[in-house]
C-alpha positions in Angstrom: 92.7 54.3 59.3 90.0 56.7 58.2 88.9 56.8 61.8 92.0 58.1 62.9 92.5 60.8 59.7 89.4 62.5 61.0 89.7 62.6 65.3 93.4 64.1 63.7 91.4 66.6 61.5 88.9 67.6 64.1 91.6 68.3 66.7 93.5 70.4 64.5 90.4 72.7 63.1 89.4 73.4 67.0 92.9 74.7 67.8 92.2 78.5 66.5 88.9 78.6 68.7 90.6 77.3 71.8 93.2 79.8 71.4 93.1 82.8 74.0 95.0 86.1 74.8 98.2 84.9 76.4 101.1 86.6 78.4 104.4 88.1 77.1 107.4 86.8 79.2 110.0 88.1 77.4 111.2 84.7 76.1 112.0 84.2 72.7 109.1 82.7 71.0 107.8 82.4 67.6 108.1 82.9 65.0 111.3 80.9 64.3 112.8 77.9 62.1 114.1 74.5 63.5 115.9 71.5 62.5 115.6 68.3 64.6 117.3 65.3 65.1 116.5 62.2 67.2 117.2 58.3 67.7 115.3 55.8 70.0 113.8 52.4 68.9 110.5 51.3 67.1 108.1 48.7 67.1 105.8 47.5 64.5 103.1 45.1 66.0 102.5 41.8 64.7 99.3 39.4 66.0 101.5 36.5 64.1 104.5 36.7 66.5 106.1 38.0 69.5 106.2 41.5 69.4 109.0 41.5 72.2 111.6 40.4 69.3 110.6 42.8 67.1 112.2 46.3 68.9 114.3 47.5 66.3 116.6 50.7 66.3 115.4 54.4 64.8 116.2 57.8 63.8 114.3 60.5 62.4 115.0 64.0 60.9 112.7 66.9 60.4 112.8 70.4 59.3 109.8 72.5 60.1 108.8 76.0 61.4 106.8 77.1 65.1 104.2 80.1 62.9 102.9 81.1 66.8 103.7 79.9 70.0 100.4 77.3 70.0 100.9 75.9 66.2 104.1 74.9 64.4 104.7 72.0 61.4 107.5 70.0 59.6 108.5 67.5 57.7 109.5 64.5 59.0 111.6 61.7 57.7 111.5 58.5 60.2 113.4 54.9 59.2 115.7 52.3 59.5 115.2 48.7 60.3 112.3 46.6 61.0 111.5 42.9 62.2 107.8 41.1 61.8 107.1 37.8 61.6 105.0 34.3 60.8 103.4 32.1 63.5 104.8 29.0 60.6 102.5 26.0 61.8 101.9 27.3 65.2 105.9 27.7 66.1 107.1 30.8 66.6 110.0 29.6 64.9 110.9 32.8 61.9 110.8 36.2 61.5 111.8 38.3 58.3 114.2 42.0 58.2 113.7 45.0 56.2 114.4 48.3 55.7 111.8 51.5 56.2 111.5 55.3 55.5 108.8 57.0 56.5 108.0 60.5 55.4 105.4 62.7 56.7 103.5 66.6 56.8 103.3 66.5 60.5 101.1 69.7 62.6 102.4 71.1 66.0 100.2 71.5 68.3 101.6 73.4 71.8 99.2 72.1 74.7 101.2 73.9 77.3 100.5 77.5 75.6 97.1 76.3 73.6 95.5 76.2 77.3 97.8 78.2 79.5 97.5 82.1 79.4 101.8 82.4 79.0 103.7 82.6 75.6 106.2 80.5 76.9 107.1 77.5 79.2 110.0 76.1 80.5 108.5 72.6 79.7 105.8 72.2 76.9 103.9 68.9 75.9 103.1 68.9 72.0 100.5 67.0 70.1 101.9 65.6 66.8 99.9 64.5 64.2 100.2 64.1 60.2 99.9 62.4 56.8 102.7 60.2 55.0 103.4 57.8 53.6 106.0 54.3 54.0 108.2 52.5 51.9 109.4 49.1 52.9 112.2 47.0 51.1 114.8 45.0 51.4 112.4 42.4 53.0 114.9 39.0 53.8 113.6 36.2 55.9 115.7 34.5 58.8 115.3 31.6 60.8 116.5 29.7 63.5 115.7 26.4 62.1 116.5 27.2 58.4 119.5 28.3 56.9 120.1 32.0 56.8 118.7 33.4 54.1 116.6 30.8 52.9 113.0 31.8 51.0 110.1 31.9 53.5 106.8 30.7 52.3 104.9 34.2 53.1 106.9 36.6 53.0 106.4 39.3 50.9 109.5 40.0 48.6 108.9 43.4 46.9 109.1 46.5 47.9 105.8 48.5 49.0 104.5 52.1 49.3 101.6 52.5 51.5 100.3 55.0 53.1 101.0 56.3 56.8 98.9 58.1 59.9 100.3 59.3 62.6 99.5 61.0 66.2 102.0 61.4 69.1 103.5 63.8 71.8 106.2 65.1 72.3 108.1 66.4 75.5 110.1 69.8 74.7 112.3 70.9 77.4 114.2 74.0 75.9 117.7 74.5 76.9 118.7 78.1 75.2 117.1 80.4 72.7 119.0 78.2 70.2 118.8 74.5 71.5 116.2 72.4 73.2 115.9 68.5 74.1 112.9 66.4 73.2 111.2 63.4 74.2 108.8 62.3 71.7 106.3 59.0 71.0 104.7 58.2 68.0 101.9 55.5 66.7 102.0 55.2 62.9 98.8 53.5 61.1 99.7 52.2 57.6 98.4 48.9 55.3 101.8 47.4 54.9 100.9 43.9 53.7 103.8 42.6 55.1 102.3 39.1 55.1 100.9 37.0 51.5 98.5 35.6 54.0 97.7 38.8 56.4 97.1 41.7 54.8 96.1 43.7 57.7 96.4 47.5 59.3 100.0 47.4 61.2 100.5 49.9 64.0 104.0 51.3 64.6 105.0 52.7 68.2 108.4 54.6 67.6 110.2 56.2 70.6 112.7 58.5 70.6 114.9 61.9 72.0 116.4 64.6 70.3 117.6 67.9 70.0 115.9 70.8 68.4 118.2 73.7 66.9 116.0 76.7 66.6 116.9 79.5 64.1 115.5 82.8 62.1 113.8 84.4 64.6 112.1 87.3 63.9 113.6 90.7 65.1 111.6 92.5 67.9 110.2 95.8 66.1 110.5 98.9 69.0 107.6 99.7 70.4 105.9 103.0 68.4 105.8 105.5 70.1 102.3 106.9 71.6 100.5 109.7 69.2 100.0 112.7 71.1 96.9 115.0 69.6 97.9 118.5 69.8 95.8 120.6 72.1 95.8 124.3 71.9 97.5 125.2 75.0 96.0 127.8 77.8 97.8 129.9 79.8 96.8 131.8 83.3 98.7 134.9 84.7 98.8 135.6 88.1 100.4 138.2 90.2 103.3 137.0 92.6 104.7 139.3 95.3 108.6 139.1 96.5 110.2 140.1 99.2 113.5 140.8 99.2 116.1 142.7 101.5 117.2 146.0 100.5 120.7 146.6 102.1 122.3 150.3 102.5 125.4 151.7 104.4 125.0 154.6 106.2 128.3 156.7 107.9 128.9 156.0 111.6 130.9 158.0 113.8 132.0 156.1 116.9 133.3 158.5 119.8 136.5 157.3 121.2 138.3 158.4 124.3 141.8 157.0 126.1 144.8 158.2 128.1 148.2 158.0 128.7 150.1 158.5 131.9 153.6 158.8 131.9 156.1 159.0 135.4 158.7 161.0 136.2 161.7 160.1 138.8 162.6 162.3 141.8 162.5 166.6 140.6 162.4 164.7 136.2 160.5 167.1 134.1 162.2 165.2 130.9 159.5 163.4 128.1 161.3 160.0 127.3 161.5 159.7 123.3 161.1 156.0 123.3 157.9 156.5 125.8 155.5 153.8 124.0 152.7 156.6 125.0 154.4 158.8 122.4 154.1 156.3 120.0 150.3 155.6 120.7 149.4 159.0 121.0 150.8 159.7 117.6 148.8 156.1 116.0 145.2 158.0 117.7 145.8 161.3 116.2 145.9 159.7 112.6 143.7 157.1 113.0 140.6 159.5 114.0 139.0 162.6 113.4 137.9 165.5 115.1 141.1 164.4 117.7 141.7 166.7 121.3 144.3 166.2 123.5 144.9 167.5 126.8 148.2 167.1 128.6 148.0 167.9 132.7 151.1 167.6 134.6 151.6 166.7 138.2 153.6 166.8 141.3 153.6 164.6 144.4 153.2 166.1 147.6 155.1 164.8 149.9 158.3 166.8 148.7 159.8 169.7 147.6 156.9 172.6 148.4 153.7 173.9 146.8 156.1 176.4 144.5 158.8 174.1 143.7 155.8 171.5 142.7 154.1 173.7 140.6 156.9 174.7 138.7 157.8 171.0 138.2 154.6 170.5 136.9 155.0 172.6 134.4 157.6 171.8 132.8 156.1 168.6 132.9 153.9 169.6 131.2 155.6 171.8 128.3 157.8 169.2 127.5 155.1 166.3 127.0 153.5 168.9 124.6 156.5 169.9 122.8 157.4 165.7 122.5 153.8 165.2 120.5 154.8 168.1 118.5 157.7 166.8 117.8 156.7 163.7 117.0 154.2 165.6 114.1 151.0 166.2 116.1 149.7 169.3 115.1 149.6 171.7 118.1 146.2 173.7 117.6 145.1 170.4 118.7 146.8 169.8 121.8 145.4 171.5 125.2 147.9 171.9 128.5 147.3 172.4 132.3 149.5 171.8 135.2 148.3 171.2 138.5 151.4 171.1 141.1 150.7 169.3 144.1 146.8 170.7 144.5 145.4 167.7 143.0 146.8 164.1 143.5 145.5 161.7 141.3 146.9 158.7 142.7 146.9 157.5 146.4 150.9 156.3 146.1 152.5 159.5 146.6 155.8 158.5 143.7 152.7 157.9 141.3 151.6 161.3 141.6 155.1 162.7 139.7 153.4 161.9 136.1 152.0 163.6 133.2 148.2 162.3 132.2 147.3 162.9 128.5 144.3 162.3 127.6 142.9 162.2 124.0 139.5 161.9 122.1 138.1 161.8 119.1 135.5 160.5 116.2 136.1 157.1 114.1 134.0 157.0 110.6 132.4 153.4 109.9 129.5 152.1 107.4 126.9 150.9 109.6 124.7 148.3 107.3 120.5 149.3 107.4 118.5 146.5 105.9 115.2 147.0 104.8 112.6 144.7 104.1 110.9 145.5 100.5 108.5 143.7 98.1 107.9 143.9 94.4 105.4 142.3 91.9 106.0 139.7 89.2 103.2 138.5 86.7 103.9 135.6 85.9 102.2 133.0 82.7 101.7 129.4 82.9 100.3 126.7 81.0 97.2 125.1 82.5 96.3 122.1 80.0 
């Protein structure tokens, strides 16, 4: 027994120097509270009889706290029944019941993260070990040659405290932040004194699996933000040139020129009103300025005679001039000539019976001047 206290002790004292820096995951880890519960079956060993017989049903119950994610502890509270028996004159003939609790301050030990450089694992293998103590009672002798409940020579009738070692491991596969499931095995060391005759150590063996409900975790503080030292700040100025367009409009004038030619039938000297050239003419003379026209009348020659044709040209003539007056063109701006038969403008003789206006003049537009120009800009910046 007092060899086992102290390997316990020993282990449990080296755990802050095997400790190292470890990895955040982002799991939840400790610190947190836990409650556990777990059944399986126990087996206190006996030299005196078969221990095969003596596998009994168990269930424990513990509340405890993990204080980092290498060392946690809890109480424990283990019991139920128990068998052990006599060897009575070399025939393994009887075996006595009774009843067990077994409390103890257990320490737990997280191999998984003790020597791993993680906060967290999806499996961990914990050492248990702590100090108790275990009360038997209830003891009741059976047989199978006796009758049932008859007195047995060395059993032990009263009730007994002793005290209790333990060292196990445990298996802890978590399911959620809230839950996990356990596997755990357990060797107790306690003087029972079962036996009149052998007072001896007994060793316990107790299996079991469980849940773990895990609770009161500790709220994540946000991280503080980083403190900035002030720093006087710099500034440089430099001199930036831009260029930019500079756009003007400057008066155009755009010299136009068209004509109009308008026939007459056989000896006509008649300006057709609804003449589309009338129309025309008019739309030029008050579209642009500085306008000229000059109507020239015509005669072919291949009738009538030079006098007759000249004559006809002229009225031609005066009567085209006379329609654009009419139609509000102001005369001082209106030239006329007449040319009879002399000249012939076209080679089709019929063509040459026709009056030719022609007109000019000066349109006004904004013609757009860009001009490439620059200008300076100091500018100030911060250089630290």
């Amino acid at each position: 027994m007092k060899k086992f206290l102290l390997m316990a002790l020993l282990f449990i004292s080296a755990v802050p120097v095997l400790a190292q820096e470890r990895e955040e995951t982002g799991h939840p880890t400790a610190p947190y509270n836990f409650i556990g519960l777990q059944g399986g079956v126990q087996n206190t060993f006996n030299n005196e009889f078969n221990n095969w017989k003596t596998f009994t049903p168990t269930a424990s119950f513990s509340i405890g706290r993990w204080f980092t994610p290498v060392i946690g502890a809890r109480l424990h509270l283990n019991g139920a029944w128990s068998k052990s028996g006599v060897n009575y004159l070399l025939a393994d003939d009887g075996h006595y019941n009774y009843n067990y609790v077994t409390p103890t301050a257990d320490v737990l030990v997280n191999l998984c993260t003790l020597f791993g450089k993680k906060d967290w694992y999806p499996v961990n293998l914990i050492f248990v070990g702590g100090l108790g103590a275990n009360y038997a009672f209830e003891n009741y002798y059976r047989s199978e040659e006796k009758a049932l409940g008859s007195t047995m020579l060395y059993a032990d009738n009263d009730n007994r405290w002793a005290f209790n070692g333990k060292v196990g491991l445990m298996l802890d596969i978590p399911i959620c932040k809230w839950l996990s499931f356990n596997l755990e095995g357990d060797l107790n060391a306690r003087y029972v004194g079962k036996s009149a005759v052998f007072n001896d150590d007994i060793l316990q063996f107790v299996g079991q699996a469980g849940l773990t409900f895990k609770f009161g975790y500790k709220k994540a503080k946000p991280a503080p933000e980083p403190v900035v030292a002030e720093v006087e700040p710099v500034y440089s100025t430099r001199i930036d040139t831009i260029w930019y367009d500079d756009v003007q409009y400057k008066d155009k004038f755009d010299g136009q020129k068209t004509e109009w030619k308008v026939y007459y039938d056989l000896r006509g000297s008649d300006f057709p009103e609804a003449a589309k050239e009338l129309k025309e003419a008019c739309d030029f003379a008050k579209k642009y300025e500085g306008v000229k026209m000059n109507v020239v009348g015509y005669a072919d020659k291949g009738t009538g005679n030079p006098k007759i044709n000249m004559e006809y040209s002229k009225l031609r003539a005066e009567k085209a001039v006379k329609a654009l007056k009419d139609a509000g063109i102001d005369g001082s701006l209106i030239s006329m000539d007449y040319k009879g038969d002399t000249v012939q403008p076209f080679a089709d003789n019929d063509k040459n019976r026709v009056v030719i206006i022609t007109a000019q003049g000066t349109e006004k537009t904004k013609e757009k001047v860009v001009t490439k120009k620059f200008r300076t800009k100091e500018v100030r910046e911060r250089v630290n």
